[in-house]
C-alpha positions as CSV (number, residue, x, y, z in Angstrom):
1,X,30.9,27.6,43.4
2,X,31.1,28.5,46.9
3,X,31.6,25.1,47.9
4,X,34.4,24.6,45.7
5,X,36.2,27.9,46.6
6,X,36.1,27.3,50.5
7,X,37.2,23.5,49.1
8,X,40.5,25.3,47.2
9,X,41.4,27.3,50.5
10,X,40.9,24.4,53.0
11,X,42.6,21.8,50.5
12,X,44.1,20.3,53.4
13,X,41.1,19.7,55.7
14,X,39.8,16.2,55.2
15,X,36.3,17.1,56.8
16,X,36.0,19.8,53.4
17,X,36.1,16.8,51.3
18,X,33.9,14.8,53.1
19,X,31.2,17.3,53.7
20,X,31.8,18.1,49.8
21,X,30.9,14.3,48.4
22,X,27.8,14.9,51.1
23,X,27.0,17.7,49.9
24,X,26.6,16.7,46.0
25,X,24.6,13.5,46.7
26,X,22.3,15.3,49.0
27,X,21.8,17.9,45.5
28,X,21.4,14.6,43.2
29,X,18.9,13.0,46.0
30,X,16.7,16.4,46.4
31,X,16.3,16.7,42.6
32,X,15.3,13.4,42.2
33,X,13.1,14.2,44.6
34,X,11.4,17.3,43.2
35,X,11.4,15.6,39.9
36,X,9.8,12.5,40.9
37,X,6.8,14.9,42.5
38,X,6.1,16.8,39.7
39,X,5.9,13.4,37.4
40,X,3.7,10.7,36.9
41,X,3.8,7.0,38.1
42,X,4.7,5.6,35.0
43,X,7.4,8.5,33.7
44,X,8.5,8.0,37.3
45,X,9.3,4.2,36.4
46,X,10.8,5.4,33.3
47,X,12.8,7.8,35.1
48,X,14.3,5.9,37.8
49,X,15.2,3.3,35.1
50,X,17.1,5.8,33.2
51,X,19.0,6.8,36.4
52,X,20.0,3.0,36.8
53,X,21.0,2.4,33.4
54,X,23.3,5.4,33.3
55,X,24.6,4.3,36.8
56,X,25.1,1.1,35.2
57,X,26.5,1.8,31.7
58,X,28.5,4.8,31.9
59,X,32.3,4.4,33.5
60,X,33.2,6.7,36.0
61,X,36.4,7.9,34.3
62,X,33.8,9.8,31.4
63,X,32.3,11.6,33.8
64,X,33.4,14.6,35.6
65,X,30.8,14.7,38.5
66,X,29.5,11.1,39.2
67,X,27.1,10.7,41.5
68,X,27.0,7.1,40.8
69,X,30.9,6.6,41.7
70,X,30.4,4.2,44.5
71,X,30.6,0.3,43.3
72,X,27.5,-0.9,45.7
73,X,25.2,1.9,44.2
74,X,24.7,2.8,47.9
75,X,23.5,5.7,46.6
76,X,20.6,4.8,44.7
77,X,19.9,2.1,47.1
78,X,19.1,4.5,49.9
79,X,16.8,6.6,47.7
80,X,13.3,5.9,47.4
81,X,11.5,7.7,44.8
């Protein structure tokens, strides 16, 4: 929330943005992380396919906060779980 208010006061500083999209994929990429340690190798598998297929099947436009916005997946390419 804190993120967001500093975001609605600096509306018209670009770097707010940027650091903002940073920001949320460095979340999505740290609770993948803590997930995948706490997990098994084969609920891991089933997990990271799970995060595919919704990166995959869902459109962008239905979701409110998409990690999964970029067309390359660059996201889920750089991770490593």
């Amino acid at each position: 929330m804190l993120l967001t208010f500093i975001q609605k006061l600096h509306w018209f500083n670009p770097i707010i943005y940027f650091y903002t999209k940073k920001f949320c994929e460095f979340c999505e990429c740290t609770c993948d992380r803590n997930m995948s340690a706490v997990i098994n190798k084969e609920q891991r598998a089933v997990y990271v396919h799970l995060i595919v297929k919704l990166a995959r099947d869902i459109p962008a436009s239905t979701i409110s906060v998409n990690a999964f916005s970029d067309k390359n997946y660059k996201l889920i390419k750089g991770t490593v779980i």
